[in-house]
Structures are given as structure tokens and as C-alpha cells.
C-alpha positions in Angstrom: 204.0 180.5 79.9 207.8 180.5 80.1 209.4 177.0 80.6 212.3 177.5 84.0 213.4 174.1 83.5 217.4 173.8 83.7 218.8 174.5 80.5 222.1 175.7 79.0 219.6 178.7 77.8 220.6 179.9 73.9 220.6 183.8 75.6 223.9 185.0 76.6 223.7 185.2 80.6 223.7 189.0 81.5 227.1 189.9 83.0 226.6 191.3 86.3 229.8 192.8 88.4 230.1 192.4 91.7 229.7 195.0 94.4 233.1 195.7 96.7 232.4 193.3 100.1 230.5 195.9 102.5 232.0 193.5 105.9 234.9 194.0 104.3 235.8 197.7 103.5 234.7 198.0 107.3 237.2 196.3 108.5 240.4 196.9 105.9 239.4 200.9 106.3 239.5 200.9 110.2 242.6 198.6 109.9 244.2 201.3 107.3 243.2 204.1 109.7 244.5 202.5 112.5 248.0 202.1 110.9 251.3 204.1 111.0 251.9 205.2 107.7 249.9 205.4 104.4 247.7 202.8 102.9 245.4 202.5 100.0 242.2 200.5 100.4 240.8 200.1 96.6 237.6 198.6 95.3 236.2 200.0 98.6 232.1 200.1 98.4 231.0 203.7 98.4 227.3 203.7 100.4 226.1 204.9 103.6 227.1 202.5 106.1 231.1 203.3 104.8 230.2 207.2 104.8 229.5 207.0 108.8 232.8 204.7 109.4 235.1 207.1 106.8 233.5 210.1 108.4 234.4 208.6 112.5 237.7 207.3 111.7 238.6 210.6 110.4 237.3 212.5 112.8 239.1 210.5 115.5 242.6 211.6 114.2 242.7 209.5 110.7 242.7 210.7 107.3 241.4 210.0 104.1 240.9 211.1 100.2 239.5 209.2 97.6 241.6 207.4 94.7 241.1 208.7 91.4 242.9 206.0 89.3 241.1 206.0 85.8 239.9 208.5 83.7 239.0 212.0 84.8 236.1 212.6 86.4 235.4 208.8 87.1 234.5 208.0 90.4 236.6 207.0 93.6 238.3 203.2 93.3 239.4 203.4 96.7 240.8 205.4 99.3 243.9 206.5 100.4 244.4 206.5 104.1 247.1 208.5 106.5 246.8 206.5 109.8 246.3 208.1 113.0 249.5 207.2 114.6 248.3 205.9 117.6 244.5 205.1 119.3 241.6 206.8 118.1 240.9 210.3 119.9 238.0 211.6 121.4 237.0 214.7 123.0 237.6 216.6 126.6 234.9 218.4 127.9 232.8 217.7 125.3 232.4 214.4 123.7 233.0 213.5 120.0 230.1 213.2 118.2 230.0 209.8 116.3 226.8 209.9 114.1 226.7 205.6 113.2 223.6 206.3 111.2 221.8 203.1 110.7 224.5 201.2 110.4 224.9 198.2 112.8 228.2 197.3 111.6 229.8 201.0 112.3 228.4 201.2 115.7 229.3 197.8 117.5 233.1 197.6 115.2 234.1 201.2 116.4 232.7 201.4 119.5 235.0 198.4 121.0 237.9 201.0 118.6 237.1 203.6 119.8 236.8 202.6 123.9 240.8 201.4 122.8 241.4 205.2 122.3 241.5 208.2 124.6 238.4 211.0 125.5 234.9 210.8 125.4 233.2 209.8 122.6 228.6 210.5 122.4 227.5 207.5 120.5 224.8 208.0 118.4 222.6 206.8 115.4 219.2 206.9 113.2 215.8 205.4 112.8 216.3 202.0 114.4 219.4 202.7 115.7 218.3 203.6 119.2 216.4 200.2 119.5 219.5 197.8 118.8 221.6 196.5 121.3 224.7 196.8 122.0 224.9 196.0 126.2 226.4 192.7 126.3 229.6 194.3 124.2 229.7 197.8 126.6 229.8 195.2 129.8 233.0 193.6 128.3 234.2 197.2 127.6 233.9 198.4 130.7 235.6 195.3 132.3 238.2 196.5 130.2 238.6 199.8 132.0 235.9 202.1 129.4 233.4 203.8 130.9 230.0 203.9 129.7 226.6 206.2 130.2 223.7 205.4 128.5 221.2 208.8 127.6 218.4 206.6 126.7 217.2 203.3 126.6 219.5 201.5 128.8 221.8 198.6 126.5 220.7 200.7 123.7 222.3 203.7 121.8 222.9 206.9 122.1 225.8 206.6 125.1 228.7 208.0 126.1 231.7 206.3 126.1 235.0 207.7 128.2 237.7 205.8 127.0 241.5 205.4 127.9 242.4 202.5 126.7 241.4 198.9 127.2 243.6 197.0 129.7 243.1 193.2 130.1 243.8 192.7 134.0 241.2 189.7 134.7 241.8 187.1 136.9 242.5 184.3 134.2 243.2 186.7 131.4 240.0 185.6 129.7 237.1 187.9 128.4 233.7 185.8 127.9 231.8 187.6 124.9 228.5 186.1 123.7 227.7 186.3 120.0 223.9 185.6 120.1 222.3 188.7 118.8 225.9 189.1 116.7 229.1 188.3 115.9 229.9 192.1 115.8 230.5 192.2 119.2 233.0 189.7 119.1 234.7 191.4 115.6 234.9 195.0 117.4 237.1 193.3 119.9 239.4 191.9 118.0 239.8 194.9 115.7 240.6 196.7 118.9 242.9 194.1 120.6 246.4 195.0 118.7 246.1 198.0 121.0 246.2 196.4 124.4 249.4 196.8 126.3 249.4 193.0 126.5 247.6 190.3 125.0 243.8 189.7 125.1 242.1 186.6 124.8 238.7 186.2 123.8 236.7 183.4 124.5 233.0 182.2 122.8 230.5 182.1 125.1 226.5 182.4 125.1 224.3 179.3 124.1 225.1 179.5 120.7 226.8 181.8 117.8 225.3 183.1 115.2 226.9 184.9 111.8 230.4 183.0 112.5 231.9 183.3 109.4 231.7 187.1 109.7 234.4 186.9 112.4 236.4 184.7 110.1 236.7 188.0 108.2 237.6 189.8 110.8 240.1 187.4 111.7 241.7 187.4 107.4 241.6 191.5 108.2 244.1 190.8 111.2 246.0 188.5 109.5 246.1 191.3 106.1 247.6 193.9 108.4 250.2 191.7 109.7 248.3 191.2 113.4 249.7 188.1 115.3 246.8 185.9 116.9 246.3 182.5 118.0 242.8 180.7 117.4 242.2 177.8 120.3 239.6 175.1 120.1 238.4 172.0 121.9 235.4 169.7 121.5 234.0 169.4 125.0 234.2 172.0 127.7 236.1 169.2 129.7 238.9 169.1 127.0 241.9 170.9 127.1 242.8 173.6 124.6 244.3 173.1 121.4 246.1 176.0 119.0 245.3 175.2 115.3 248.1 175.8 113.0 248.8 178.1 110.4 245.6 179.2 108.9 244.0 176.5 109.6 241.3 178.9 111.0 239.8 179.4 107.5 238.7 176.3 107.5 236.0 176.8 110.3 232.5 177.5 109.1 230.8 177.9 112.9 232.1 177.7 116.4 230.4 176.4 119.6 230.4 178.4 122.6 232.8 177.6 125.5 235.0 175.6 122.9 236.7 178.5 120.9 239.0 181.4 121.9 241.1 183.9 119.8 244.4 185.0 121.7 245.4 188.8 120.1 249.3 190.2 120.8 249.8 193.6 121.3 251.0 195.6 117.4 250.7 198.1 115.0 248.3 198.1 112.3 250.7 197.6 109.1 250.1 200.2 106.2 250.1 198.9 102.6 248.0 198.4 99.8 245.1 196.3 100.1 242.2 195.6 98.0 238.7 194.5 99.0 236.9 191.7 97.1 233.6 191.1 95.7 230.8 191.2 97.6 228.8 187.8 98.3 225.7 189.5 100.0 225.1 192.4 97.1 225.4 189.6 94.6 222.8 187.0 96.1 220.4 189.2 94.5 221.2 188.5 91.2 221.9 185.5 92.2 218.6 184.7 92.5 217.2 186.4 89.3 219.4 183.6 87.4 217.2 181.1 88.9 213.9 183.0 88.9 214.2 185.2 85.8 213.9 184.5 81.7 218.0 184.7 81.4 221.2 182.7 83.1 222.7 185.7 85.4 226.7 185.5 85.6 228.2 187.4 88.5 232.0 188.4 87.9 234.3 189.4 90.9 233.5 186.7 93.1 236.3 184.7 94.9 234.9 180.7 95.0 237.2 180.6 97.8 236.0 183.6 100.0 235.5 183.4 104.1 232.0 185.4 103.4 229.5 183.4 105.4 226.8 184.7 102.4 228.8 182.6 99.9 226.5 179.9 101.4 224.0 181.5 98.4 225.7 178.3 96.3 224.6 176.1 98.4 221.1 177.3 98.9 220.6 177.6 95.8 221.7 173.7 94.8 219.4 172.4 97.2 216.7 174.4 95.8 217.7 172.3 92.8 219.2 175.6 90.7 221.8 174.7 88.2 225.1 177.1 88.9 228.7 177.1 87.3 230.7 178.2 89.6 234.5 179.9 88.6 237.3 181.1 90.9 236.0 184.4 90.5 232.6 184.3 88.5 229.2 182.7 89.2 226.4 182.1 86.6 222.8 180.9 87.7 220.6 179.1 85.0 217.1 179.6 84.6 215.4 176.5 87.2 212.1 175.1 88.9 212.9 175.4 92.3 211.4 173.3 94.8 211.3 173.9 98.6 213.7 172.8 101.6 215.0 172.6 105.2 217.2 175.5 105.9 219.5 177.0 108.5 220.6 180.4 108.2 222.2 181.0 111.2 225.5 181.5 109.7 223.9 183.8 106.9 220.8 185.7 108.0 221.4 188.7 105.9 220.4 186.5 102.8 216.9 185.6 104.6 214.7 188.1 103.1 216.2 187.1 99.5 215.6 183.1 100.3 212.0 184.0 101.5 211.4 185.3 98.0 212.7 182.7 96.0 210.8 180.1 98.3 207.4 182.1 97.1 208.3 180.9 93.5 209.8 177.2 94.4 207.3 174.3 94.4 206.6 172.9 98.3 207.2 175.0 101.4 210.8 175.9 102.8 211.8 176.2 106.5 214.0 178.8 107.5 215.3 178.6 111.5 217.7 179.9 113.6 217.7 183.0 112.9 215.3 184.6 115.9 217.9 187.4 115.8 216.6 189.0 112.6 214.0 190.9 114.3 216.3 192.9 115.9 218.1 194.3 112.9 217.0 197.3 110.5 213.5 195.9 110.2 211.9 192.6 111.8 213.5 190.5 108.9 210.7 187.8 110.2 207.9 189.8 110.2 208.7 192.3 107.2 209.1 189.5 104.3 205.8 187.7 105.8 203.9 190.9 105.5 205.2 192.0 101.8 204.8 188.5 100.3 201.4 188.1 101.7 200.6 191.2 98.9 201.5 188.8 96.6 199.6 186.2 97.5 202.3 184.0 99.1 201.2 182.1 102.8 204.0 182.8 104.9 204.3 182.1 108.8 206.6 184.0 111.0 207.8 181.6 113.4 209.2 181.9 116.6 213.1 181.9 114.9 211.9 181.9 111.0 209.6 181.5 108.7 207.7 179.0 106.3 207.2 179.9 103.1 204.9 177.6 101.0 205.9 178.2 97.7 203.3 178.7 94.8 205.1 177.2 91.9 203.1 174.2 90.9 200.2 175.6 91.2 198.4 175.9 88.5 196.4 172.8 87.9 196.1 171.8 91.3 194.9 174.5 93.4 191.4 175.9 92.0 191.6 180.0 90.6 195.7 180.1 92.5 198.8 181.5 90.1 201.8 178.9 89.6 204.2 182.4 90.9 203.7 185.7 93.3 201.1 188.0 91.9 200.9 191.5 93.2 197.6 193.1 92.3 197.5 196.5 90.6 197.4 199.4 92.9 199.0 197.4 96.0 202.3 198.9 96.9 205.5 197.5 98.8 207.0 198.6 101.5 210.7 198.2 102.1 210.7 198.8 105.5 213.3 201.1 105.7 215.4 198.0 105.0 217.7 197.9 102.0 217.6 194.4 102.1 214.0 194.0 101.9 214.2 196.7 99.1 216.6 194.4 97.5 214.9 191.4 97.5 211.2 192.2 97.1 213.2 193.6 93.3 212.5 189.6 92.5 208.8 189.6 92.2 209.1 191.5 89.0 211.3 189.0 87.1 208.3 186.8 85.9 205.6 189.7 85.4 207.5 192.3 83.1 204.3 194.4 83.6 205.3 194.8 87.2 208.0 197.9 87.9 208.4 196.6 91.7 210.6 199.8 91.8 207.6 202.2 91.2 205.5 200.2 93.9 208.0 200.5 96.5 207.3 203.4 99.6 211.3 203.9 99.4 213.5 202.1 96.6 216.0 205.1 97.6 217.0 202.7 101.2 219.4 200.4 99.0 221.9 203.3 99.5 222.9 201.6 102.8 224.6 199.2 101.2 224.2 199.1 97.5 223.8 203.0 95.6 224.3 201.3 92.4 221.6 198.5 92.5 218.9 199.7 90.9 221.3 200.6 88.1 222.6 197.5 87.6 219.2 195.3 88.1 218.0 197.1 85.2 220.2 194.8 83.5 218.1 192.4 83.7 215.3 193.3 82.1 
């Protein structure tokens, strides 16, 4: 059996690039669309999710080709972007259809945009898409002055949303926004505030926040296109209000409700060139296979320093007790016996369904909490890893706002006729959910049984084109 001990493995590590940051070229497209003048977003990632947000900004009055800046034929590095001199535009009459797909992040960032615009806009989605909410952030908007019609589900896409323009007239100047089913809410907001007539403040509210750092990017995205803001804290709700200085912002890693507020001045969007950095989520994966698999796995294009709440990956993986090298802008895992731990992934639930796996291999059970929220997004990221690792022999219990994971490494030995990894028998098959990120990181269970093609066993391995086209292409790297 192969030894995973730490080791400064003889094998070269395989060299694995990382994707462009999907949060992101979100936000640095709608800033660049949103802009006077021309801009050029490069090392943009090309998937689904950006295709819906491209495809709405554009038809709202921006436009956009791609950048063809290498060879001939190669494909796009970027995009270059004419703003749409002033708010987004939407129909009269009839509405502007605004297909979001199944992408979350292009239906709760551009509706708060687009209720800053003018006309009536039909929001809309797939699969899922009409199950996720979005209420608490159309109540804000319509404090604001939108106006909102839900077709369906009430809280729930497909609506219709009459916009002309978001005007800040409360009684204390204050909008309360709650960020505990997502910080998106709070991000869409802010993305729309420069086009206030006057300034908007935003205040944390809710019982808790999850996904923080996510509106840390948001607020690096502002601060990019030359948007003036002022971050406010205090430690007790009896306190008074303190500005931080500079961009001492960066430094914050969560938030507590009632205790943070984000002041935004009216401004334009500020064209230029701007380039998106490596993407901390994509590259967990691989991440990951440098612990689990026969090889050290280096990831290049990752900034040590970046505001990407799934840079937490690091530290996950250290308490597991992986060995990693980390660089300003490279990160190579080491072959390791893992063992299990305490964890919460509030600030990073995407990376849940790829923590779940690496628990199944790790020695002792891990503990994943706060992070109820995860049933809510493109699957039941609770349920769905419980149900695909139980194929592989793993006990794992979905919990009320987690799971626990007992992990089989070990085994062998100690538990009569039980595998020391995740075994999935011939002739089961995986489903992904119609997650990418499940997809993703169910790719694991094949590092340690090269008779496995977890690719061929899955119902859809096509999904990762959400967020990742090139995945598959790359993981085949590994073997």
C-alpha cells in the first residue's frame, strides 16, 4: 500500500495553474460595464455563471468583445468592455429578459444593479434557481424606491423588477441588510451604491454573517475602480462608531451584525485595465489531491495575500496535519496522513463538499458547523456529500448546520473486513447533483484507486462548466 506520510516526495509536484477568481470577474466585469469609457478585464474565467452576467450587462446598454492577445486562434484572455454611460437600462412595456441561469452570484449582484437602473427588468433563472431566495434583498430594494412583483413563489425568482433608480431617503440614512443565507445581498448593494444621488450606508444586521470575506472582495472591487467608501465598526452595540483607516478593512476576516456599516459616496465607475487573480475556490481541488494523491500538487497563480475567504484551504489543510509550502503566488501540497478536526466554515462554505471528502480519507471524524445555509444553494451541500460518500462506504451525519464525517484512514487493522480509504464498489455510480462543486470534489475518490474513473461513474461530469470548463482537463494531470 502506498506510504502518505509527509515527505519531500523524489516526484516532481505536478504544476497545476490556477483558474481566474469566479467572485471576482463578477464583480470587475459589472464594475467595467458600469464605467464611462473603455476597460479591459483580463484573465477573466470563461464558464457559465460569467456567460449569464456578460450576456445581462450587455444587454442592459454595456458592451463587450473578447481579447485575443496571443497567438491566433487561442482563446479569449479577457474582455474588453465599452461601459454603458450611465445605469443599466431595462425595458418599457415589456420587461428585459434577464436569464441568471443557475447562477446565484449573477442574480442577487445584478439585481440590486440593475433596480439602480431605469425600466423593467423579468428576472429569471434555471433548475434551482426558482427555489433560492432572494426576499430579504428585494425588501431593501424596494425601500429604496424599486418595485418588485414576484410570478411565482413569493421571495423566490422569477420577478419583475421596475426600477428607476435607488434613492436613500430613510429616516437615519441607514439601510439594515442581513447576510444569513448570503453575503451577496449585501455585495449587490454596494456594487449598486456609487449610483445613488447621495450616499448610502449599509449597516450588518441579522443574527450572524456568513461568507464575510466575499464582501471584502466586493469592497477591493470598489476600491479597484476608484469608488470612495467608508467601513465603520464598533464592539458592542452600545459603543459609538468608529471609521477604520486607510485600508485597514482588509484586515477583517468576519463581522458581527449591528457592529459594522459600509458608507458608499455617490461616483462613476473608473475605466482602465484590470486583471483578475487566481482563483482560491477552483484551486482547493487540487489542493486537496496534494494531500490525498501519490504526488505533491503545486498550484501557480495564487496570491498568499488574497481577500478570498476560500484561501482558508491553507489553514484547513494544516490542521488536518498536511504539509504545504506556501509562495506569494504558488501553493504546493505534499503527500500526508490526515487526521480529523473541529471546523468552522462559515466564512468558506463553498469548500464544504471538498473538506467532506478529504475527512473520508483522514484518521478520526471531523466536524463541520455553521454552515445551515448550504442547503439552500445548487444542491443541499449537507445532504448531497452525505449521500455520495455513503457509496463509498464513508459514515456521514448531516447535522442540523453540518456534517460529521468519520474518516476511514486507520482502519485497516482495527476495524474487522473495513478499507483504511473510500471504496466505491463496481457498478455504483455518483451523482453530482447538478452541483459543479460536488462534481468537483467527489473527482477525489479516485486518487487512491487508479482503477476508479470517478469521471465515467458520474450522472453529469458535464456541471463543472458552471464554474470550471477546463477542470476535467487539467485533473487529468494528475494521474
Amino acid at each position: 500500500m502506498t506510504d502518505h506520510k509527509s515527505t519531500d516526495a523524489a516526484e516532481a509536484p505536478v504544476i497545476i495553474p490556477a483558474p481566474a477568481s469566479k467572485s471576482l470577474s463578477h464583480r470587475y466585469l459589472i464594475g467595467a460595464a458600469l464605467a464611462d469609457g473603455e476597460s479591459r478585464v483580463r484573465h477573466t474565467l470563461e464558464s457559465a455563471d460569467l456567460e449569464r452576467t456578460r450576456a445581462i450587462l450587455c444587454e442592459a446598454g454595456a458592451k463587450m468583445e473578447p481579447l485575443h492577445e496571443c497567438e491566433a486562434g487561442a482563446a479569449p484572455t479577457g474582455w474588453r468592455v465599452e461601459g454603458m454611460s450611465g445605469a443599466p437600462r431595462g425595458g418599457h412595456g415589456q420587461p428585459l429578459s434577464c436569464n441568471v441561469g443557475e447562477s446565484g452570484t449573477t442574480c442577487r449582484l445584478l439585481t440590486a444593479v440593475l433596480a439602480a437602473g431605469e425600466g423593467l427588468f423579468r428576472i429569471h433563472g434555471e433548475g434551482r434557481m426558482h427555489e433560492r431566495p432572494i426576499g430579504e434583498l428585494c425588501d431593501v430594494l424596494v425601500r429604496l424606491g424599486a418595485g418588485v412583483t414576484w410570478e411565482g413563489t413569493a421571495g423566490c425568482p422569477p420577478f419583475l423588477l421596475q426600477a428607476c433608480g435607488l434613492a436613500p431617503s430613510l429616516a437615519d440614512g441607514v439601510v439594515r441588510v442581513g447576510m444569513e443565507s448570503s453575503s451577496q445581498y449585501f455585495s449587490g448593494l454596494l456594487l449598486a451604491a456609487p449610483m445613488c444621488p447621495s450616499p448610502l450606508t449599509l449597516e450588518l444586521a441579522g443574527r450572524k454573517a456568513v461568507s464575510w470575506p466575499y464582501v471584502g472582495l466586493t469592497l477591493q472591487c470598489l476600491t479597484d475602480f476608484g469608488i470612495r467608501f467608508r467601513v465603520s465598526m464598533r464592539a458592542r452595540l452600545s459603543d459609538p462608531w468608529e471609521s477604520l483607516t486607510g485600508t485597514a478593512w482588509r484586515n477583517l476576516r468576519d463581522a458581527a451584525p449591528g457592529c459594522l456599516r459600509v458608507t458608499v459616496w455617490p461616483g462613476a465607475y473608473r475605466p482602465g485595465d484590470y486583471v483578475v487573480e487566481g482563483d482560491w475556490s477552483g484551486a482547493s481541488y487540487f489542493l486537496a489531491a496534494g494531500a490525498l494523491g501519490p504526488r505533491p500538487v503545486r498550484v501557480e497563480g495564487l496570491r498568499a495575500d488574497s481577500l478570498q475567504g476560500d484561501r482558508a484551504m491553507l489553514a484547513i489543510l494544516q490542521k488536518m496535519g498536511a504539509r504545504v509550502k506556501v509562495e506569494p503566488d504558488a501553493v504546493t501540497v505534499y503527500p500526508t496522513e490526515l487526521h480529523g478536526v473541529e471546523l468552522d466554515m462559515g466564512a468558506c462554505p463553498d469548500l464544504v463538499p471538498t473538506v467532506a471528502v478529504l475527512a473520508a480519507f483522514a484518521k478520526g471524524s471531523t466536524r463541520v458547523r455553521n454552515v445551515a445555509h448550504l442547503r439552500l444553494k445548487e444542491s443541499d451541500r449537507i445532504a448531497a456529500p452525505a449521500e455520495e460518500l455513503a457509496k463509498a462506504g464513508v459514515t456521514v451525519d448531516a447535522l442540523s448546520d453540518g456534517l460529521l464525517v468519520s474518516g476511514m484512514g486507520g482502519l485497516a487493522g482495527h476495524v474487522r473486513n473495513r478499507p483504511d480509504a473510500p471504496r466505491l464498489r463496481d457498478g455504483v455510480t455518483l451523482s453530482a447533483h447538478n452541483d459543479h462543486r460536488m462534481a468537483m470534489s467527489l473527482a477525489l475518490l479516485g486518487l487512491r484507486d487508479p482503477e476508479l474513473d470517478v469521471r465515467a461513474r458520474l450522472d453529469d461530469p458535464t456541471v463543472v462548466r458552471k464554474s470550471f470548463p477546463g477542470f476535467w482537463e487539467l485533473w487529468s494531470r494528475l494521474s
